[in-house]
C-alpha positions in Angstrom: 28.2 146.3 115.3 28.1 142.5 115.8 26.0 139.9 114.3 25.7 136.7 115.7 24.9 133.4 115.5 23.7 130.4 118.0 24.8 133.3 120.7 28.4 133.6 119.2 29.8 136.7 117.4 30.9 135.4 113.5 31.5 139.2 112.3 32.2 142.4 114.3 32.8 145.6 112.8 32.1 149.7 112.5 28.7 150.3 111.0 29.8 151.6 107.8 32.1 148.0 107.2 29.5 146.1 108.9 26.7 147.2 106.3 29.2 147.1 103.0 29.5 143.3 103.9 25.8 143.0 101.9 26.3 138.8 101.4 27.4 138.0 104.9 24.8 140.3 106.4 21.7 138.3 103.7 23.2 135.2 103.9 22.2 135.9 107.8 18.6 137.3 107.3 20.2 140.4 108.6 18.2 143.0 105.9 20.0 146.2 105.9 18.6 149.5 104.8 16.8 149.0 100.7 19.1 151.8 99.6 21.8 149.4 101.1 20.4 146.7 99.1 20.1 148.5 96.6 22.9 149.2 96.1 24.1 145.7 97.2 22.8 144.4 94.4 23.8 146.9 91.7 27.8 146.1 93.0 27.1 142.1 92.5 26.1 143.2 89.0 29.1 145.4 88.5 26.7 148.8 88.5 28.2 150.1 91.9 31.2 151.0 92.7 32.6 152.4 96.6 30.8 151.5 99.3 27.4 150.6 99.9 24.9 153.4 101.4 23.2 153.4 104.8 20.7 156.5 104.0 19.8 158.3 100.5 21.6 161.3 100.9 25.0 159.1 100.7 23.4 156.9 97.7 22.7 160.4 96.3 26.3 161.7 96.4 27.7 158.2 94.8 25.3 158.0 92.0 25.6 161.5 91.2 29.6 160.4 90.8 28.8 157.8 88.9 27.2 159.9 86.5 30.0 163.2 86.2 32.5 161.0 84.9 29.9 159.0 82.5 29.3 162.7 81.2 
């Protein structure tokens, strides 16, 4: 994926890096997926850990993580 800018490419990378680059991509007005910025936000705040989700099933799997080694 690429996201540009005045018709020049300032980041190009595979989907899953493109997405886990949450300030770049806001900073840009490029909104990814809310469990993405979700998530996003929990990792600024020290709450997430890994990489960011694209779908609900992988924020699902991470949380769920999380949480084992909590218990």
């Amino acid at each position: 994926m690429a996201l540009l800018n005045d018709g020049r490419i300032i980041f190009q990378a595979p989907t899953r890096e493109f997405f886990d680059n949450y300030d770049l991509l806001i900073a840009n007005r490029i909104y990814p997926p809310e469990v993405t910025q979700m998530a996003g936000i929990l990792k600024k705040d020290g709450f997430w850990t890994g990489p960011l989700p694209l779908d609900i099933e992988q924020a699902r799997k991470q949380i769920r993580k999380s949480l084992a080694r909590v218990v």
